[in-house]
C-alpha positions as CSV (number, residue, x, y, z in Angstrom):
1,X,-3.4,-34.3,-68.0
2,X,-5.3,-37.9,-67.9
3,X,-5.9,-39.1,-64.2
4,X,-6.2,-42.9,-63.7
5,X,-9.0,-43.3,-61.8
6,X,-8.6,-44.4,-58.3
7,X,-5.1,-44.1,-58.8
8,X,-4.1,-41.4,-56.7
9,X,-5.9,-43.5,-53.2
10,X,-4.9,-46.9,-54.5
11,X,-1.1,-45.7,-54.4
12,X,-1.6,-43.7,-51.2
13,X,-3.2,-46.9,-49.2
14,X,-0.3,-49.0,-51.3
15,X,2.5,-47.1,-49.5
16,X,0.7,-47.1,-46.3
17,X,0.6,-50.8,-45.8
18,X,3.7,-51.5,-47.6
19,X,6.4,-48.6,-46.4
20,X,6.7,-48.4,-42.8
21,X,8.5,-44.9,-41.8
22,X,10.0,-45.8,-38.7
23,X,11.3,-42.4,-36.6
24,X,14.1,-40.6,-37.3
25,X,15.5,-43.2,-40.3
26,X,17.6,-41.9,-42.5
27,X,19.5,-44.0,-45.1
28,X,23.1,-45.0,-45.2
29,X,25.6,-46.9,-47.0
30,X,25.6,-49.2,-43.9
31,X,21.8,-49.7,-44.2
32,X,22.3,-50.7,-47.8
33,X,25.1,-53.1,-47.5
34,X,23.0,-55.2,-44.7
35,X,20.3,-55.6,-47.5
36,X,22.9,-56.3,-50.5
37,X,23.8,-59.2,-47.9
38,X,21.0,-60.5,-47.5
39,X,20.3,-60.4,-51.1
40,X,23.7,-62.0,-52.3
41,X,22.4,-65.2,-49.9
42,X,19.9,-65.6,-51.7
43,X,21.6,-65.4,-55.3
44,X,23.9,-67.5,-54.1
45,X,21.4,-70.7,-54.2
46,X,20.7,-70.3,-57.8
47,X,24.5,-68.7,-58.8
48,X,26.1,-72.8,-59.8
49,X,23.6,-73.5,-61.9
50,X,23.2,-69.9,-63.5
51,X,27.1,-70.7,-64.3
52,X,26.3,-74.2,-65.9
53,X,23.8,-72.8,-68.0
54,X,26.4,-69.7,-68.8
55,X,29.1,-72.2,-70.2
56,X,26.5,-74.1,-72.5
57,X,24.2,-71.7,-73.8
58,X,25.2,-67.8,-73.3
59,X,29.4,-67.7,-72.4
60,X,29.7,-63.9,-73.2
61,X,26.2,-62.5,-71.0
62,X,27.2,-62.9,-67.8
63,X,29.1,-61.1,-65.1
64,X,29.1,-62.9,-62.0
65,X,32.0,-61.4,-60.2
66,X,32.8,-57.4,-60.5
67,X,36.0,-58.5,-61.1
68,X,34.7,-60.5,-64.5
69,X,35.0,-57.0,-66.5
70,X,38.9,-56.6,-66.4
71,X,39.3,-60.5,-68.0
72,X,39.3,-60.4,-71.4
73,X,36.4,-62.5,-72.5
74,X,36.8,-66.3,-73.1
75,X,35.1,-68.6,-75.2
76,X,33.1,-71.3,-73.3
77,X,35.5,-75.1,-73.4
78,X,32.0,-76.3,-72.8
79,X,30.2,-75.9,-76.2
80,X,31.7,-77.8,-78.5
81,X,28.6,-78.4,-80.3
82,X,27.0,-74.8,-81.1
83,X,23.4,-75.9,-81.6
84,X,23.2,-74.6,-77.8
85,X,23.9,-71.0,-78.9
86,X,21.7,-71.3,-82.1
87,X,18.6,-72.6,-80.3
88,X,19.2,-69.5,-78.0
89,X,20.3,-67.2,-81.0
90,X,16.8,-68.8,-82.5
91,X,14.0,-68.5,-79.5
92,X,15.2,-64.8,-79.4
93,X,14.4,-63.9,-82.7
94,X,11.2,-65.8,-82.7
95,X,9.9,-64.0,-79.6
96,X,11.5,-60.3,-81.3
97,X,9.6,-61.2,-84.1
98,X,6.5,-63.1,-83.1
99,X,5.9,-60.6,-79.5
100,X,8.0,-57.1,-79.8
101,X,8.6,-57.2,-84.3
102,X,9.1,-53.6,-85.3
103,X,7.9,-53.9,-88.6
104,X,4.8,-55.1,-87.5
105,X,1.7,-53.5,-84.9
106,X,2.5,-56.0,-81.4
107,X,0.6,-53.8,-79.1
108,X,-2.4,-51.2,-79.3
109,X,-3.9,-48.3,-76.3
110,X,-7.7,-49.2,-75.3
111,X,-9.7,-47.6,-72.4
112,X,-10.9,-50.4,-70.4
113,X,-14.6,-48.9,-70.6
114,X,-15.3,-50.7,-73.8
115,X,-17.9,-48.2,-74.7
116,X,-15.7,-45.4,-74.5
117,X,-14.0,-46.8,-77.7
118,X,-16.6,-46.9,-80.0
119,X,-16.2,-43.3,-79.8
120,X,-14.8,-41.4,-82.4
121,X,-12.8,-39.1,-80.5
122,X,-11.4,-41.7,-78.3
123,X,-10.1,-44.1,-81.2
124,X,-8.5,-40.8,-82.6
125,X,-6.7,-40.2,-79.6
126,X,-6.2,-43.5,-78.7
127,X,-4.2,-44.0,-82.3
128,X,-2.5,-40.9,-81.5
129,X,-0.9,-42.1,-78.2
130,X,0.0,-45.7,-79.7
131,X,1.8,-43.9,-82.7
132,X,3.8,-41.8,-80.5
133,X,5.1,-45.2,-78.4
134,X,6.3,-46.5,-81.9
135,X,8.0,-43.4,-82.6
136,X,9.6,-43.8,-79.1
137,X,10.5,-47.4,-79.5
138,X,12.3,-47.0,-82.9
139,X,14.2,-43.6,-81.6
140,X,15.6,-45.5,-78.8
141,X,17.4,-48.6,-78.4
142,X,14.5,-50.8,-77.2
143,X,14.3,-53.3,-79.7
144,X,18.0,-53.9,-79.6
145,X,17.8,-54.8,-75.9
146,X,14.6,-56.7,-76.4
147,X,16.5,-59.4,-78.7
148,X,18.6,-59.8,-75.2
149,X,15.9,-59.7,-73.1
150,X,14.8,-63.1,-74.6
151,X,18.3,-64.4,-74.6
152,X,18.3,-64.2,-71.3
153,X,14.9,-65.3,-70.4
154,X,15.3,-68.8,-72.5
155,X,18.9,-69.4,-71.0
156,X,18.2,-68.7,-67.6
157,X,14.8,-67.8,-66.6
158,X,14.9,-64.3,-65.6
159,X,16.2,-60.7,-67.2
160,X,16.2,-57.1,-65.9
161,X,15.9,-54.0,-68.3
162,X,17.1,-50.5,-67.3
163,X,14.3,-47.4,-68.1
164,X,15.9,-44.3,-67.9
165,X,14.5,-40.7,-68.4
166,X,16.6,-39.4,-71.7
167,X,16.6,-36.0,-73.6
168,X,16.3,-36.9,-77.5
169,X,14.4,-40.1,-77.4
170,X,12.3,-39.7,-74.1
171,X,13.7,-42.7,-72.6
172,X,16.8,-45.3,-73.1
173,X,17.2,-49.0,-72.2
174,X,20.0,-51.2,-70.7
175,X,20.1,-54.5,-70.9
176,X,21.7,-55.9,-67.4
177,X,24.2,-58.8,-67.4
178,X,23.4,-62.0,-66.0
179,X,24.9,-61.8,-62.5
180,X,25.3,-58.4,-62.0
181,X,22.2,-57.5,-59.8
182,X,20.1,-59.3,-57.3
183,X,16.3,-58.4,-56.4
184,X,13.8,-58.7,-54.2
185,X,9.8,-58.8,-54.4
186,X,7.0,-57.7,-52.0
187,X,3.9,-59.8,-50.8
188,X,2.5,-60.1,-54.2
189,X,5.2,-61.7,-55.9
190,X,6.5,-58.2,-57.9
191,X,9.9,-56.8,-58.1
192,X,10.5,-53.6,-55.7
193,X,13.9,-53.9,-55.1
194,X,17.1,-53.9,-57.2
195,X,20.6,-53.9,-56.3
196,X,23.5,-53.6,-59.3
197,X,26.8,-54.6,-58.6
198,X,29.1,-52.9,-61.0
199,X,32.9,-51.2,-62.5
200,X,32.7,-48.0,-64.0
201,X,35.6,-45.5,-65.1
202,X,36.7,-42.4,-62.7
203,X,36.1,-40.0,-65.6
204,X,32.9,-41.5,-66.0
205,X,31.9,-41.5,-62.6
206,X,32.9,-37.8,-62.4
207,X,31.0,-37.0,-65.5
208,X,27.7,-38.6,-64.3
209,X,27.3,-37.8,-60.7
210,X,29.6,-34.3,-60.8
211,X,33.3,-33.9,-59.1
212,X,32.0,-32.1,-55.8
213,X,30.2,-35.5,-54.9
214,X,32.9,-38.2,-55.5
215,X,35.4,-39.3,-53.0
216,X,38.9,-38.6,-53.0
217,X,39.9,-42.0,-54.4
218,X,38.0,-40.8,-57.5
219,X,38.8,-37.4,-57.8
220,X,42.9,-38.1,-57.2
221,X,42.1,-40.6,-60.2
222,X,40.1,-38.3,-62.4
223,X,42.5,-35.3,-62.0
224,X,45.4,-38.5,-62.9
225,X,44.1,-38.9,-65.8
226,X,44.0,-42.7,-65.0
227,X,42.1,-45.4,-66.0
228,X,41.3,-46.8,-62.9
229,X,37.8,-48.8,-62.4
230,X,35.8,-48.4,-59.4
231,X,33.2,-50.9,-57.7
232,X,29.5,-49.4,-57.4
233,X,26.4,-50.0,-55.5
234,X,23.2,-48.9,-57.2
235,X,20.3,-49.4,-55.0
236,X,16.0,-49.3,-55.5
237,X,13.4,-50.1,-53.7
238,X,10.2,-48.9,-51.8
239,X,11.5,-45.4,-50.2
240,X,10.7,-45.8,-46.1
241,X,10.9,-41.8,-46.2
242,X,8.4,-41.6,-48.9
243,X,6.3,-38.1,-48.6
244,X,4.2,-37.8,-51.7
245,X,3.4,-33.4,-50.5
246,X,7.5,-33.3,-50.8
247,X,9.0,-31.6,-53.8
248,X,12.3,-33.5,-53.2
249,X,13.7,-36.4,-55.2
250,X,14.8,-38.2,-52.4
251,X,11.0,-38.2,-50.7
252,X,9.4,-39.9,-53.7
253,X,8.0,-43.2,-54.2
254,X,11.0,-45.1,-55.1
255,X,15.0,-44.6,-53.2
256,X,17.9,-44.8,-55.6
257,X,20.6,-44.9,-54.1
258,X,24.3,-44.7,-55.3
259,X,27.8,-45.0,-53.9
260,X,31.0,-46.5,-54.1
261,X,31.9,-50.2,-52.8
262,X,33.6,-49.7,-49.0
263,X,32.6,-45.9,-48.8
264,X,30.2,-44.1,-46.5
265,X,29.5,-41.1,-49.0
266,X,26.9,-41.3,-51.3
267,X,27.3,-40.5,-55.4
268,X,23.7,-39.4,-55.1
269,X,20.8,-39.8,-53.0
270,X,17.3,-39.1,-55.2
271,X,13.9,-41.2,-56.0
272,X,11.8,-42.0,-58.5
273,X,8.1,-42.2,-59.0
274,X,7.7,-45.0,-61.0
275,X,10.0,-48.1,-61.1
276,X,12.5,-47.9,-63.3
277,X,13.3,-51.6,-63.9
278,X,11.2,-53.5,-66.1
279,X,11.5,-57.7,-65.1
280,X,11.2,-60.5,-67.4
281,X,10.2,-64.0,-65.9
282,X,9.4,-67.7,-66.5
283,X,7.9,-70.0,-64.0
284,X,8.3,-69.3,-60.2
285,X,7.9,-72.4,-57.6
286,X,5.9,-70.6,-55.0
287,X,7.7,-68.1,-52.7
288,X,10.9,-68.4,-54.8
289,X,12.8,-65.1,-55.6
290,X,14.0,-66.3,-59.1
291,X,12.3,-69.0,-61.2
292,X,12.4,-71.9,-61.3
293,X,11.9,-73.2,-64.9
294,X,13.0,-72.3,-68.1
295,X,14.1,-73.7,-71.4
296,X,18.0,-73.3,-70.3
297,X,16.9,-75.2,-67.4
298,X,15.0,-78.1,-68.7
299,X,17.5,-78.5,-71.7
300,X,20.9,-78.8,-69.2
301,X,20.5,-82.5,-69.1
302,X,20.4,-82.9,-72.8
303,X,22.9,-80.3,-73.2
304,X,25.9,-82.0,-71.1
305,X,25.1,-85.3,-72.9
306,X,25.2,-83.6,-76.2
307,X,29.0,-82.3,-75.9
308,X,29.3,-85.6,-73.9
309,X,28.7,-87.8,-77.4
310,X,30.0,-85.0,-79.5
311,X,33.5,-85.3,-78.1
312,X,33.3,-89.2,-77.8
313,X,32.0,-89.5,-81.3
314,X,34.9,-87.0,-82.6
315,X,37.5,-89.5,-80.5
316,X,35.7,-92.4,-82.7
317,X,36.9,-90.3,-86.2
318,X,39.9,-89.6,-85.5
319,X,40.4,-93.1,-84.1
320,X,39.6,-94.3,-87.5
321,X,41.1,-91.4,-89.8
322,X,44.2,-91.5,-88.3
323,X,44.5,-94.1,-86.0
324,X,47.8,-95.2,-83.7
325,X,49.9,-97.8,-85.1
326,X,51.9,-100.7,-84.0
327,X,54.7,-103.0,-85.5
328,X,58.9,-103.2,-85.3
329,X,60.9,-100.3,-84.0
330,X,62.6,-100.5,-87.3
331,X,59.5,-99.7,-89.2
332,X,58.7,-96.3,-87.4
333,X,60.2,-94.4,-89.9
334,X,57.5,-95.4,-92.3
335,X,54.8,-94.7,-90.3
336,X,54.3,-91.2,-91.7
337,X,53.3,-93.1,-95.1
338,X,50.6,-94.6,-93.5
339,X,48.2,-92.0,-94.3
340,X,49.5,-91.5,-97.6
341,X,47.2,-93.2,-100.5
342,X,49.0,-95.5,-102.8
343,X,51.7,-95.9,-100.7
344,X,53.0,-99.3,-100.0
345,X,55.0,-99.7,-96.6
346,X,57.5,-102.3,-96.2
347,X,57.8,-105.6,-93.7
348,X,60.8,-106.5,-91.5
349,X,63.1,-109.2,-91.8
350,X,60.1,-111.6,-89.8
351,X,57.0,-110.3,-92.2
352,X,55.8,-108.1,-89.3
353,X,54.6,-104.7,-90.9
354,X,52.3,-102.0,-88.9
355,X,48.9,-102.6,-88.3
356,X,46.1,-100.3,-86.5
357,X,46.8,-100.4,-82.4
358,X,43.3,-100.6,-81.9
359,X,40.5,-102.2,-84.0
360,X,37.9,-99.9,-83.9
361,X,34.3,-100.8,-85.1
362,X,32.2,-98.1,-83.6
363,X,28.5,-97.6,-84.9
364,X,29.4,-94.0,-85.9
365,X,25.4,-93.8,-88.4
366,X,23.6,-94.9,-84.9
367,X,25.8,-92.4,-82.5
368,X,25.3,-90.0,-85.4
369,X,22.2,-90.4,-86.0
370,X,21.4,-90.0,-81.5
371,X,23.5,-86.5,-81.6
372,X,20.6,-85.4,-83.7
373,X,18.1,-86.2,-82.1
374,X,19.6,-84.7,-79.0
375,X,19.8,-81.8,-81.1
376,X,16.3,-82.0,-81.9
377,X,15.5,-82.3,-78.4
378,X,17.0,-78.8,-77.3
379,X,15.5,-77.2,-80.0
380,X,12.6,-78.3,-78.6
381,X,12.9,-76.8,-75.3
382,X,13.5,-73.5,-76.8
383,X,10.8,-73.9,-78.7
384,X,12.4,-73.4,-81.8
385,X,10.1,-76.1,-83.9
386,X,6.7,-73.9,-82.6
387,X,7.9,-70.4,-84.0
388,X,8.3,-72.3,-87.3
389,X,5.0,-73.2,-87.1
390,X,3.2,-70.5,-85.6
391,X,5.0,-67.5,-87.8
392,X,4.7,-69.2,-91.1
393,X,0.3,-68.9,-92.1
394,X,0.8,-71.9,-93.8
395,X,2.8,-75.0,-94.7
396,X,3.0,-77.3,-97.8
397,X,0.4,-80.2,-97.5
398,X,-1.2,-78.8,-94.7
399,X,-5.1,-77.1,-94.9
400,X,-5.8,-74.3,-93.0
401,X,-7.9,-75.9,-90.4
402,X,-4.9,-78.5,-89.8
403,X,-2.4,-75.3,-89.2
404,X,-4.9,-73.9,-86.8
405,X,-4.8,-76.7,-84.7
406,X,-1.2,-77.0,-84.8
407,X,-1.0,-73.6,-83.4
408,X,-3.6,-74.2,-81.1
409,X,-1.5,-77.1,-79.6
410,X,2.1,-75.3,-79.4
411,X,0.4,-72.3,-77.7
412,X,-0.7,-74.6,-75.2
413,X,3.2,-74.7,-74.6
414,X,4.3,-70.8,-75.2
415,X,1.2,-69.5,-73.5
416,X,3.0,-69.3,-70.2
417,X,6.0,-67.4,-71.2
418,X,4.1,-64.9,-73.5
419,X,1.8,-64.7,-70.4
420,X,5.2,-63.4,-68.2
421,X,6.3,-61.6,-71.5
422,X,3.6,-59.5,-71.7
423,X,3.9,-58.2,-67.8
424,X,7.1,-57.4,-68.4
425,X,6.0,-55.2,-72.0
426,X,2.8,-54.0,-69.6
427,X,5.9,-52.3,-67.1
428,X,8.1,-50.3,-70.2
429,X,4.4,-49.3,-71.2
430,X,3.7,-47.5,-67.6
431,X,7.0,-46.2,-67.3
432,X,6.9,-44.6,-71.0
433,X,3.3,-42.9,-70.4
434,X,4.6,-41.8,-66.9
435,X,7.6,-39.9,-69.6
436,X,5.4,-39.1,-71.9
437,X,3.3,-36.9,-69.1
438,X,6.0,-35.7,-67.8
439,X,7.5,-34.3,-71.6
440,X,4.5,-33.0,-71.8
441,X,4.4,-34.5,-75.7
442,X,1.2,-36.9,-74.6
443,X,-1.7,-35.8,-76.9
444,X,-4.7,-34.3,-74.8
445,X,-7.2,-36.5,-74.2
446,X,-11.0,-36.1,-75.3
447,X,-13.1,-34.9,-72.3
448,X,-15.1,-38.0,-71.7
449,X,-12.3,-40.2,-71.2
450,X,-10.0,-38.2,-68.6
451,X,-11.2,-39.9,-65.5
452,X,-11.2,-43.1,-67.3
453,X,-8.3,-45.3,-66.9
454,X,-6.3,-47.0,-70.2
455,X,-4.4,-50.0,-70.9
456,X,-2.3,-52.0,-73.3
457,X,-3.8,-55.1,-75.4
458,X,-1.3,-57.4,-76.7
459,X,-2.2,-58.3,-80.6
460,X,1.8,-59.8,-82.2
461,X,1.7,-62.6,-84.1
462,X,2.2,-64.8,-81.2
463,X,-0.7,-63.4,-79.3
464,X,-3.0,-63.3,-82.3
465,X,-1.5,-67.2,-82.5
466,X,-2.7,-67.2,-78.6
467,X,-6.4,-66.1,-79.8
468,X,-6.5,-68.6,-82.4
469,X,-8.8,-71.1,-80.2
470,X,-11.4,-68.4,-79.7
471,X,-11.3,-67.6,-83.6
472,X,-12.5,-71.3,-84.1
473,X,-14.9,-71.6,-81.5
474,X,-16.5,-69.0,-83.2
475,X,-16.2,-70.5,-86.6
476,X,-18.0,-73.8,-85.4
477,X,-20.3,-72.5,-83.8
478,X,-22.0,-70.1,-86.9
479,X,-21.7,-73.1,-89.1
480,X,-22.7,-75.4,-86.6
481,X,-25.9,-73.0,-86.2
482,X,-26.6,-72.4,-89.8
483,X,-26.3,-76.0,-90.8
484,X,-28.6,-77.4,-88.2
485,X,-31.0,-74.3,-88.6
486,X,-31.1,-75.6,-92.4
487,X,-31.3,-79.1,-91.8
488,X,-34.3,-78.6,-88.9
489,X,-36.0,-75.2,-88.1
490,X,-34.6,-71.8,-90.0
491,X,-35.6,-69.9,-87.0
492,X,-32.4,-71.2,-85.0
493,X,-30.3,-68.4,-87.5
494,X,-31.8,-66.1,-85.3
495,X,-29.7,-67.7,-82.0
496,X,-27.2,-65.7,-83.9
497,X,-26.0,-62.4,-82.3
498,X,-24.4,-61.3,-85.7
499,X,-23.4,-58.0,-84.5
500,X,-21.2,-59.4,-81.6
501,X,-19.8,-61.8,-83.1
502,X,-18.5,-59.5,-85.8
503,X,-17.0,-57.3,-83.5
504,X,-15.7,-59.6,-81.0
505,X,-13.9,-61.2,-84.1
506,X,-12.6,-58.4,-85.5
507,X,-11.1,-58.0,-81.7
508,X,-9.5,-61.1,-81.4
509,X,-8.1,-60.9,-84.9
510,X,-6.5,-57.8,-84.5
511,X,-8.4,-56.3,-87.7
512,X,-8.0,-51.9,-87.8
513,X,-11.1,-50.6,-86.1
514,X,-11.6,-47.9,-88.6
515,X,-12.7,-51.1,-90.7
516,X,-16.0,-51.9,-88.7
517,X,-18.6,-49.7,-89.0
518,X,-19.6,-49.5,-85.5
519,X,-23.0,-50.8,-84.4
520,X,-24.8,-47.6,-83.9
521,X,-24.7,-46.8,-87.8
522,X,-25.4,-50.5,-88.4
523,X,-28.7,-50.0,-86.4
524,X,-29.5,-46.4,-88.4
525,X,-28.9,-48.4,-92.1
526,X,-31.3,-50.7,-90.6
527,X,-33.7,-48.7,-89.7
528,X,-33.6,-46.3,-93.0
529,X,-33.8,-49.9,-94.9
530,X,-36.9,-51.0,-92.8
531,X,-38.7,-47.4,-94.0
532,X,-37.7,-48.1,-97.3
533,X,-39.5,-51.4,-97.0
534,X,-42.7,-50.4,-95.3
535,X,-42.8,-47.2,-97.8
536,X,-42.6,-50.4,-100.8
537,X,-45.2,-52.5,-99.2
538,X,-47.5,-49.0,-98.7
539,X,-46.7,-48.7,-102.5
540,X,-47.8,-52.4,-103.3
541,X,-50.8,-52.2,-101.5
542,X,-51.9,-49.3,-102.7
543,X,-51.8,-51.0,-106.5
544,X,-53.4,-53.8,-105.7
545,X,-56.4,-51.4,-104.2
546,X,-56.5,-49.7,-107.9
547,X,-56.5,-52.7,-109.7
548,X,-59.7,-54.0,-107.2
549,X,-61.6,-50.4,-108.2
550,X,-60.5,-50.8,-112.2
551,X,-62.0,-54.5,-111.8
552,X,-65.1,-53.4,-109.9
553,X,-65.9,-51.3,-112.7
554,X,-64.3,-48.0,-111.8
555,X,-67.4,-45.8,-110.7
556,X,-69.8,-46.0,-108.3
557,X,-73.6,-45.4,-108.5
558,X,-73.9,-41.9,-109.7
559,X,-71.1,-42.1,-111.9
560,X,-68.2,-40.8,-110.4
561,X,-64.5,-42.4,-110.5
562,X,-64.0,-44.6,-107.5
563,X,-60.3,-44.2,-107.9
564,X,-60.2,-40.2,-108.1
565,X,-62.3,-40.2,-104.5
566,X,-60.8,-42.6,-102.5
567,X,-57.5,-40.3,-103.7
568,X,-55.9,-43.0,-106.4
């Protein structure tokens, strides 16, 4: 098995400054319940607006009460203008296909001794390792759960995905509803702990966690053959007993902890070593727990005064389809024919007929034409204007250099979010090499590389669009340099480091290694070319010697041929 190196002391001083094993501790459903506390207080800040943005932009992916999962599920009174949902529905499929597409390569395994792959062996293996974490991905359910994922993280900042250990395709994903978990992060800003608030089924309970360790709530239920729904607590976080020499579950790096809501017993008591949670975030102000800043967030405003005008500008219609009427009692009867083309409706005995109660003259193009660009606006904030830019390689009336520098500007925008994206990816990575090792089905690495330490490079369309700057700056500068070496002194051509800059392009545009010949061979053509080229001028100079002796005559004083002694 690969070690990473300096793992093994960097995790051992990690969980001596950060777990503190006070004497005698031992966990209890008491223990937990003071933290869940302390962790609903602080939920509880962002929970209002975390319903606002629910009703506008996401009413059926959230579950803010345990009690949500016995209503049957409503549609939102809010949206009455669905651009909300399809500028979500959009910003998720332009993240699945421009950051995680399955169709195309979004990620590839690299040592981060850059020498090390420019060897053979170690691009072999490395190729090996990245095909068997596509295989994984497709097997499971992980792409399903990624088009969530973004849903989520547009609407309201922030989403949680489940890793779990799994039989036939090494590991399975859960998407967590919006409201149904709190966590908590250590010194550095990560997420190490993870509380789920939840309903689940006595059979199912039973089935999962065994009958000999449920209560007798459950088992009287389970032996019922009732229905009935019981609250659990699922706890994670930084294990306070941790003992890395222990062969026990419960001693390892990570506590998870299960029980039922108002019980002492525990379902079950084990660990893990690697976290299983991987977190997606936007922007966090500071200290904050839970960002900040999001798309959701910054389009609320726009979004309440978008179903604001939709519903006023839908009472200005009607108001004018079918508008109330006045006149004589004795005309009501006739008022049905008022809607009725061709119809004529009568007067009274006075000349008073029915006219309109209200003359409306709203400005229904201009309030039309302001809905829009509210609409516009939204779309903007998810970004929804950018992935039609930066996933299309070209557009109609536009160069190439002029889409370039589009997607150079709208990255400016994304970079942020892909940056958070991409630590989120970099977490399912660890935990599927840490299953991979432990299935034993990881390839064995090459020799040279097995105290060397690995990692993930990012190369979707969206970060290819990220890399797009450095692409250019290497354009201008080679013609830049060629034209002013040209125009003023050829020897600037050699300011060019040729060889790097093929490579590092290559890099940056994502381009198969196995299509650049590596430098090393470069250098041996080179030098087999220079041979051939001193051999030629050898050659030349060697004919312009015999052509000197046959012009001199071609013997020398006694006679003999000046060409067959000096060896020509």
């Amino acid at each position: 098995m690969m070690k990473r190196k300096g793992l093994d002391v960097e995790e051992k001083n990690l969980n001596e400054l950060k777990v503190h094993k006070p004497k005698d501790f031992s966990y209890t459903t008491k223990y937990f319940n003071t933290k869940k506390a302390q962790m609903d207080m602080v939920f509880n800040q962002i929970l209002p607006d975390l319903r606002e943005l629910s009703e506008f932009f996401a009413p059926r992916m959230s579950r803010f009460l345990v009690n949500d999962v016995n209503k049957p599920i409503k549609r939102s009174k809010k949206v009455i203008n669905s651009i909300t949902l399809t500028a979500v529905k959009n910003f998720a499929s332009g993240m699945q296909s421009g950051a995680t597409s399955a169709a195309n390569r979004w990620f590839k395994i690299q040592m981060k001794n850059k020498k090390l792959n420019d060897v053979h062996d170690v691009r072999v293996w490395c190729s090996q390792v990245e095909d068997l974490y596509r295989r994984i991905y497709s097997s499971s359910n992980f792409y399903q759960n990624m088009l969530g994922v973004y849903k989520q993280l547009g609407t309201f900042g922030f989403a949680v995905l489940l890793m779990e250990s799994d039989y036939k395709t090494v590991v399975n994903f859960k998407l967590l509803p919006i409201g149904s978990y709190r966590y908590a992060k250590d010194h550095r800003g990560d997420v190490d702990t993870v509380c789920r608030h939840f309903k689940e089924y006595a059979k199912n309970i039973v089935d999962k966690y065994g009958y000999e360790n449920c209560s007798e709530s459950v088992k009287t239920a389970y032996d019922n053959g009732s229905d009935s729904q019981f609250e659990l607590v699922y706890f994670v976080e930084l294990n306070k007993q941790y003992n890395p020499n222990s062969p026990l579950s419960k001693y390892k790096k990570y506590i998870s902890a299960t029980y039922i809501a108002g019980e002492d017993k525990f379902l079950k008591l084990s660990g893990f070593d690697k976290f299983p949670f991987a977190v997606f975030e936007s922007e966090v102000n500071g200290e904050d727990v839970y960002p900040s800043n999001c798309p959701g967030i910054d389009a609320l405003p726009d979004a309440r005064q978008l179903m604001m005008e939709t519903k006023e500008f839908s009472k200005a219609l009607k108001k004018i389809v079918t508008p109330s009427y006045k006149g004589p009692a004795s005309l009501q009867k006739y008022k049905g024919l008022m809607d009725a083309p061709g119809q004529i409706v009568p007067e009274d005995e006075n000349g008073r007929g029915l006219s309109p109660m209200y003359e409306v003259k709203p400005q229904v193009l201009e309030i039309s034409n302001h809905i829009e660009k509210l609409e516009d606006v939204i779309k903007q904030h998810f970004h929804n204007d950018m992935f039609a830019v930066i996933l299309n390689t070209a557009e109609r009336g536009r160069t190439a250099t002029e889409v370039n520098e589009i997607k150079e500007e709208k990255m400016v925008l994304l970079s942020p979010i892909l940056d958070q994206v991409h630590k989120g990816l970099r977490s399912v990575q660890d935990f599927v090499f840490a299953e991979t090792i432990e299935t034993e089905i990881l390839p064995l690495p090459p020799k040279v590389i097995q105290q060397e330490e690995m990692e993930t490079e990012f190369v979707s369309a969206l970060a290819l669009a990220q890399k797009v700057k450095g692409i250019a700056s290497i354009e201008r500068f080679t013609t830049f340099t060629t034209n002013i070496a040209m125009a003023i002194d050829p020897t600037l051509l050699k300011k060019i480091n040729g060889d790097k800059i093929v490579d590092d392009y290559a890099e940056i545009a994502n381009v198969n290694p196995e299509y650049v010949v590596p430098t090393e061979e470069v250098n041996k053509y080179r030098e087999q070319l220079a041979q051939q080229q001193a051999q030629q001028e050898q050659l030349q100079q060697l004919q312009q010697g015999s052509e000197m002796i046959k012009n001199m005559g071609g013997v020398d004083a006694v006679g003999a041929d000046l060409a067959s002694r000096m060896g020509m």
